[in-house]
N, C-alpha and C positions, 0 to 999 in steps of 0.2 A: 455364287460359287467363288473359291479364291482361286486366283493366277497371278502368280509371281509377288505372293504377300498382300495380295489387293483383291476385294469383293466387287466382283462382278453380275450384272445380270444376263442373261441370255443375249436380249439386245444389246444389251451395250457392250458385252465381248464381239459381237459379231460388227458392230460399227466400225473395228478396228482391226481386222485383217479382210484379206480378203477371199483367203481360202484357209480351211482351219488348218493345214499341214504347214501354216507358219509355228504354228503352235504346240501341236500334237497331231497324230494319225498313225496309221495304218501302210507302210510301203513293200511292196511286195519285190525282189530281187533274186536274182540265180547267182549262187554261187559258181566260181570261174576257177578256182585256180588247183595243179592239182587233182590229187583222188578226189574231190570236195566238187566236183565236175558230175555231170550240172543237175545239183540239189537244190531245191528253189527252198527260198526264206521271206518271212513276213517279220519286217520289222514294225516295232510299235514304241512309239513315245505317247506320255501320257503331257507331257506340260511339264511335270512336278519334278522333274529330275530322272524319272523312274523310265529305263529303257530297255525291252528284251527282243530277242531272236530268236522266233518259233519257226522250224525247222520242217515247213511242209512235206518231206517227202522221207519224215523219220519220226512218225505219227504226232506232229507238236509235239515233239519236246521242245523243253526250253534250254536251247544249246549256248547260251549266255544272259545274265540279266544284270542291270547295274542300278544304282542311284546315286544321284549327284557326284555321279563318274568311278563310283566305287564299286566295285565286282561282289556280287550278290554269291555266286558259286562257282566252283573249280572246276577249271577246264587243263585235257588233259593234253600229255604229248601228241594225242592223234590227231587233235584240230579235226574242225568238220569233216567227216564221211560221208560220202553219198552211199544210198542203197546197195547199188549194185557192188558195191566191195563186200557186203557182208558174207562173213564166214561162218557158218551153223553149227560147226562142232569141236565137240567137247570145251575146251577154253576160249576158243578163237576169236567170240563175240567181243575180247579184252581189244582185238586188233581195230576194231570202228568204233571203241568206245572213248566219244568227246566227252563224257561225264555232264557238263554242263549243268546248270539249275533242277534239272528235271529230265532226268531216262527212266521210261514207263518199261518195265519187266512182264513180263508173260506172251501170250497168255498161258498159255499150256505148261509152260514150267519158268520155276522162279528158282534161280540157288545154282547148285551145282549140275555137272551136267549125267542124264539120264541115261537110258536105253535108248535107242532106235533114234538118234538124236538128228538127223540129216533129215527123217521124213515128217516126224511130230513135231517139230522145234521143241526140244526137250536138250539142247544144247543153254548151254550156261545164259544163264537169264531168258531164256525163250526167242521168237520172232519179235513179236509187235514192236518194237523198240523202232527196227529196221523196216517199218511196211510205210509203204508212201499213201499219205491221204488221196481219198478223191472226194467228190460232191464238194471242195472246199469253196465256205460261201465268207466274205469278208465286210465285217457293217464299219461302216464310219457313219453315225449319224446322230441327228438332235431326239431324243427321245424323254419328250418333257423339259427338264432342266438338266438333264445328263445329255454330255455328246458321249455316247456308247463307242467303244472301240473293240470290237470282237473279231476271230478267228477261229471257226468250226470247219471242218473234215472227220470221214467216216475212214476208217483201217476195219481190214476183214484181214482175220487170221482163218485159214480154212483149206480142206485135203481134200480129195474123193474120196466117198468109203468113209470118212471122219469127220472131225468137227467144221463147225460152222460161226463163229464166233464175228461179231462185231464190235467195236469201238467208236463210239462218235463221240468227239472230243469238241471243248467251246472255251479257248484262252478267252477271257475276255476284259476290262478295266473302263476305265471313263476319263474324261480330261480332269486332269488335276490331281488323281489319284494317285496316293504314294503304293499304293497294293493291284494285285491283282489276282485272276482265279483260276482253276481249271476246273472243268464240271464237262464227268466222262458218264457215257452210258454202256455201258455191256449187255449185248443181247444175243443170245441163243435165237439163230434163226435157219435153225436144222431140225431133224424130226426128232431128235434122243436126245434124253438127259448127256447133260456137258460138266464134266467136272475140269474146275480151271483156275488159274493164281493169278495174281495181280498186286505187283510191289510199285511204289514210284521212288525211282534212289533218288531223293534230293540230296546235293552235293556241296555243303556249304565250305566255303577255300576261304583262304585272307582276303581280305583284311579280318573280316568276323573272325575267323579262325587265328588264333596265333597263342606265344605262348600268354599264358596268365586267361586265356580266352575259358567263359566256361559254359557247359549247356546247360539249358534250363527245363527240365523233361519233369513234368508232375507224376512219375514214376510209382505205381504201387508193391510191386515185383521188378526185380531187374535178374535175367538169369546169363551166366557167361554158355556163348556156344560151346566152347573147347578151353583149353588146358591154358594155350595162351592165353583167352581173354580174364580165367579165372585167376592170371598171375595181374596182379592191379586193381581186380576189379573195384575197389571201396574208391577209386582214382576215375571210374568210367566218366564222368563230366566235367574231368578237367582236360584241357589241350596244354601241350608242351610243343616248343622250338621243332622244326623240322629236325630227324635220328636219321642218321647214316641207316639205314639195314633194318629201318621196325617193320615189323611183322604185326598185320592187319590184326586188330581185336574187336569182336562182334558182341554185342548183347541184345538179347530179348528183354524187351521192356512191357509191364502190364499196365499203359495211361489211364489214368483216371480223365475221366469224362465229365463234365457237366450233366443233369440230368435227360437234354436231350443227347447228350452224348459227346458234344464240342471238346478242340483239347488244343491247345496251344501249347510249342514246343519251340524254344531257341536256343540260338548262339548268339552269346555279345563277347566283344574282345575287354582289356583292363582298360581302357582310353579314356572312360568318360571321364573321369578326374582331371583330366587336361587335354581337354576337349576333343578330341579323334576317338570317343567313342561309336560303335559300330556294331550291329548283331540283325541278323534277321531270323525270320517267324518264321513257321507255317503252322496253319491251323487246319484244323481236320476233324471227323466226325467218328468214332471209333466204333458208333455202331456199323458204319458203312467200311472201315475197317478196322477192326478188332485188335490187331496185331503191330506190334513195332519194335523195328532191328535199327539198334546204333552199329555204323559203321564207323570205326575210329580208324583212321590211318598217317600216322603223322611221320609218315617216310617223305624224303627231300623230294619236290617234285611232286610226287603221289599224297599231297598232304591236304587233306581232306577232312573232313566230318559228315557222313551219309544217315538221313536222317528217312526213314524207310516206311512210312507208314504202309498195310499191306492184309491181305489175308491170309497169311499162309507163312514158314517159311522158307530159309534159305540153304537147304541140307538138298532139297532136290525135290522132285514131284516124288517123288519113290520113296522117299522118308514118310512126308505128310498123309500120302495113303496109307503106307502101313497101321501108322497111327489113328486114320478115320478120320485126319483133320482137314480134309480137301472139302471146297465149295464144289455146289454144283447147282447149275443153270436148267432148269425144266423148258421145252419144249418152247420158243415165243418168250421166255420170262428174259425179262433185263434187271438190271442194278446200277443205281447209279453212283455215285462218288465225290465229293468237292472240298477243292483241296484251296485254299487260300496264301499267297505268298506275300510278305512286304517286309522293306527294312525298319529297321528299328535305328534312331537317332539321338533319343532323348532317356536321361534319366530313370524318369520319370515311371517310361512304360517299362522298365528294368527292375524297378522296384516293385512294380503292379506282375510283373510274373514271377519274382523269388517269393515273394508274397505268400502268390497261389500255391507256389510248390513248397512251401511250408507247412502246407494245413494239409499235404501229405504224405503219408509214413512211409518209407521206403526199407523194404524188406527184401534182400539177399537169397537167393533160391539157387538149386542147384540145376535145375534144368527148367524149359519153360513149358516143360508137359504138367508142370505142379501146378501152371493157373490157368493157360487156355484151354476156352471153351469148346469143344466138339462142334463142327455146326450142325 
């Protein structure tokens, strides 16, 4: 394996510390200060630069992530919330939301907020976001030629009388790695069919983000939610300078897949030309989710790029039924999901995804009921 530019073997990395958290690991911490009282966090270095903050008690998210000291995604004015602040309805969920690398949306509604929003979590973006793991089991260990570095916990979203949902979640990476994963299971562990959403906003902020920054989304459809996003829309993958007063613009995007269905989607900033180039990934499975919303926000502060992959959208549970486009979990049935994150530093890999997204054709729709599929 390489550490710090240099090939190492098992033993002979191990000759040379004496516990591997000189190098990389797994630390587990309570947040102190503040509403942010007391949220427990697992920090994780890999070795390689690559360092994030999985947020035990706010189903692993990843409430910051960097490499080689550079901020992976946007974090917002709320800074870490602990659970117990959360607010259920109608917008309120905006008041504990850190944004962070990764805030998981549902389960029961994704988007705007519903009917009966206090008792179903059908308040804006759902519960799960806000549920605090339990069974959390933490590995640091040699498994072969890989030291595993993992972080699993189980979230139950669930009512009397109603649903019964599970989430069992596995941040995981190894020493040395510039990337890392999440690999969630959702399971219906009630007697009735479950119909239910699941978005994860990835939140990508500066450095990646800036102006002249642009995304790389292999795009086969792109549709605007509304009026403002249709004002721009041939502009949707470019980023501009932080705007006094912009007004969020959302699209539906239809990714093309690889055969088995893989898709890779970034942001890289203009820097590589003179060296401060910058972008990160994330890769995903589109048959595990179908669907993806760009969130462009490039207001001072609020300046962002939400990269959404998801089954469902973001108008509300109450739209998506109407339509017949809602999932649903049979009796015992799970689904799982795996999502991939790492930075981008090099040329190279910059060239190998405009590449991709050349070989496909991007087509302008007016709505995204013209390409998704019913499930």
């Amino acid at each position: 394996m390489e550490i710090y530019g240099k090939q190492f073997s098992v033993r002979e990395l191990r000759k040379r510390v004496g516990n591997m958290d000189q190098i990389a690991g797994v630390r587990t911490v309570q947040l102190d200060d503040g509403n942010e009282r007391p949220a427990r966090a697992a920090i994780i270095r890999t070795g390689s630069g690559l360092e994030l903050t999985v947020l035990l008690d706010r189903c692993l998210d990843i409430t910051s992530a960097s490499f080689e000291g550079k901020a992976m995604g946007w974090r917002s004015t709320t800074g870490d919330v602990a659970p117990g602040y959360y607010e259920a309805e109608g917008l309120r969920w905006l008041r504990s939301y850190f944004g962070g690398l990764v805030t998981t949306c549902g389960l029961m509604n994704v988007g705007a907020p519903t009917e009966d929003s206090a008792l179903r979590g059908t308040g804006l973006h759902g519960r799960i976001g806000n549920a605090p793991a339990k069974d959390i089991c933490i590995v640091q260990e040699w498994q072969g030629n890989d030291y595993v570095l993992s972080v699993s916990g189980t979230m139950r979203e669930t009512v009397v009388f109603g649903e019964n949902l599970t989430l069992r979640r596995t941040v995981s990476t190894k020493l040395g790695s510039r990337s890392f994963s999440i690999h969630d299971v959702v399971t219906n562990e009630g007697f009735r069919a479950t119909k239910y959403q699941l978005l994860y906003h990835c939140n990508i902020g500066w450095p990646a983000v800036d102006a002249g920054s642009e995304m790389i989304v292999p795009s086969k459809h792109v549709a605007p939610r509304d009026a403002e996003a249709a004002d721009g829309k041939k502009d949707w993958w470019k980023c501009d300078a932080p705007i006094q007063g912009y007004k969020e613009k959302v699209y539906y995007h239809d990714v093309a897949g690889d055969r088995s269905g893989k898709a890779t989607v970034a942001i890289v900033n203009d820097g590589f030309g003179s060296g401060n180039g910058f972008g990160v990934y994330l890769t995903y499975n589109t048959k595990e989710l179908p669907r993806f919303v760009e969130w462009k926000q490039m207001g001072e502060q609020d300046y962002v790029v939400g990269f959404e992959p998801c089954n469902c959208g973001v108008e509300g549970r109450q739209v998506d039924e109407k339509l017949g486009l809602l999932h649903s979990l049979r009796p015992g049935e799970s689904k799982s999901v795996t999502l991939e994150f790492g930075a981008i530093t090099d040329e190279k890999e910059v060239k190998a995804l405009r590449a991709a997204r050349r070989k496909v054709k991007t087509k302008f729709v007016d709505s995204y009921q013209q390409f998704v599929k019913k499930p």
